[in-house]
C-alpha angles and dihedrals in degrees: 000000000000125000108213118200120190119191119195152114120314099237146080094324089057091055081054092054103043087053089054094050086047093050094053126070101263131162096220136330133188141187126227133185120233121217085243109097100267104348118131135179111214109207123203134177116206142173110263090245088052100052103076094062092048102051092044095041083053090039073056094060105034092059096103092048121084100185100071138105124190119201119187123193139169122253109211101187135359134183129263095038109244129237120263113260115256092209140046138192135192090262099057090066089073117087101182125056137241094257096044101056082042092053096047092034088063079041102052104030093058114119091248141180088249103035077060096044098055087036083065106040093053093048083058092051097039095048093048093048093047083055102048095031100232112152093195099063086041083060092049099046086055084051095067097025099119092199097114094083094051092059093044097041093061091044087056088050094046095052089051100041090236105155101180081062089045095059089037096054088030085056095046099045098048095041084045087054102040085050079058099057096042106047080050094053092053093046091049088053091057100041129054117258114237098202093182084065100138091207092040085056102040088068082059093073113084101195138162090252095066083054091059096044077055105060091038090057097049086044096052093041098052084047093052096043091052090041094045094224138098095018104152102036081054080056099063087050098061089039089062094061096044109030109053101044083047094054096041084053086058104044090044086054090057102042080053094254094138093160089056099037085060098055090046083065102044082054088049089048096046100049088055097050087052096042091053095039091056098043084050093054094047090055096054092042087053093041105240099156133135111293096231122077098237089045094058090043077063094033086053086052108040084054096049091038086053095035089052085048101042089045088054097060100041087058098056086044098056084038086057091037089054099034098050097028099233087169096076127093116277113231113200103213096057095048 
């Protein structure tokens, strides 16, 4: 449940924003004076699917006027307990507002001290794990991976057609995945190689199933941001489509596998076009657009524009993956 407060002058304006409350499905909602000369705060509680329309039809009418403020909260328990709804919408699937996941997406997403510092410290656990083929620290190393916000960052700036969060998320995620590389490749270069690593070879192995892994990860993660639940466990999931094959590409580079270094990447690349395609996909479907008209005529068009080009490339990527039959299993000898 949201709590929506509204301050602003006592006047026409006000009249204006109690019909539209009214007009809306609220819970309850309540006026109250404020010791400034003609100065309110109007007060509604609302379900969490209901509170989108209502903050962007008073934003609406608010446009004109410059000396108001809007707060939104979140209410976590209230007394009586309320019926369930009877209906349901597709809005009303989403916990979190607009403005929220926008708000933690330009957060998260920031290159920070600590975002670096956990990048690193997973591509240490995760190259060592692919050499010495241990699953479990290949599983540890997805744990602390932070590369979930990124992803989600750049589909939510993609949906809303917000390119200042689209080069911030764009900048995270690349530099998060070339630290990766690179603290593998160093790595690589210190400790001996074992080729014959079960899990180092297996992220050799581009095939249609990671796609799909993919696309099930960006999915689930889109879903979990907007519901607020289930986050990290969402991370590891996408993790596990990113880390490891970014860390395999580096340690192969440095033991002069070039070939396989290669294919580690496409699968790296490849799992990224399909993660952000299919967060990109989930937010539209949920509506989750720019709240004025002109900005979701862009918005339209930045999403068509990145879906054209992000279908593009995954169909060049399954063609290759066909074609070439990067599925298969590498053999070190023949290469």
């Amino acid at each position: 449940m949201k709590r929506l407060d509204l301050h602003l002058r006592d006047g026409p304006c006000a009249g204006l924003v109690d019909r539209v409350i009214k007009s809306r499905t609220v819970i309850d909602y309540y006026v109250t004076p404020q010791r400034q000369t003609n100065r309110i705060v109007i007060t509604a509680l609302l379900r969490d699917g209901e509170a989108q329309a209502l903050k962007d039809a008073l934003r609406e009418v608010l446009q004109d006027e410059t000396d108001w403020r809007m707060n939104l909260s979140t209410v976590d328990a209230t007394s009586p307990s309320l019926p369930e709804p009877t209906q349901t919408s597709v809005a009303q699937h989403n916990r979190l507002l607009r403005e929220e996941l926008y708000a933690s997406a330009s957060e998260e997403s920031s290159l920070s001290a600590d975002y670096v510092l956990l990048v690193a410290l997973s591509t240490i656990v995760a190259a060592i794990g692919l050499n010495s083929d241990s699953v479990a620290a290949v599983i540890g190393s997805m744990v602390i991976a932070p590369l979930l916000s990124p992803i989600i960052a750049a589909a939510l700036g993609i949906a809303l057609g917000d390119l200042w969060l689209i080069r911030r998320a764009s900048k995270a995620l690349i530099l998060g995945l070339f630290f990766v590389i690179l603290g593998a490749y160093v790595i690589g270069l210190v400790i001996s190689v074992d080729l014959s690593s079960g899990e180092l070879i297996q992220r050799t192995e581009v095939g249609l199933d990671g796609v799909a892994l993919a696309v099930a990860a960006g999915t689930a993660g889109a879903i979990a941001r907007l519901k607020d639940v289930g986050a990290g466990l969402v991370g590891v999931m996408v993790a596990a489509a990113l880390l490891p094959s970014g860390a395999a590409s580096g340690v192969f580079a440095a033991a002069g596998e070039w070939p396989l270094a290669a294919r580690a990447l496409l699968l790296t690349t490849l799992n990224v076009v399909s993660l952000v395609a299919a967060a990109v996909i989930v937010f539209r479907i949920r509506k989750i657009t720019p709240w004025r008209d002109h900005e979701k005529h862009s918005a339209r068009t930045a999403v068509i524009v990145s879906l054209i080009g992000l279908m593009i490339l995954l169909v060049l990527a399954c063609v290759l993956i066909i074609y070439l039959d990067l599925g298969a299993s590498v053999s070190i000898g023949n290469d």
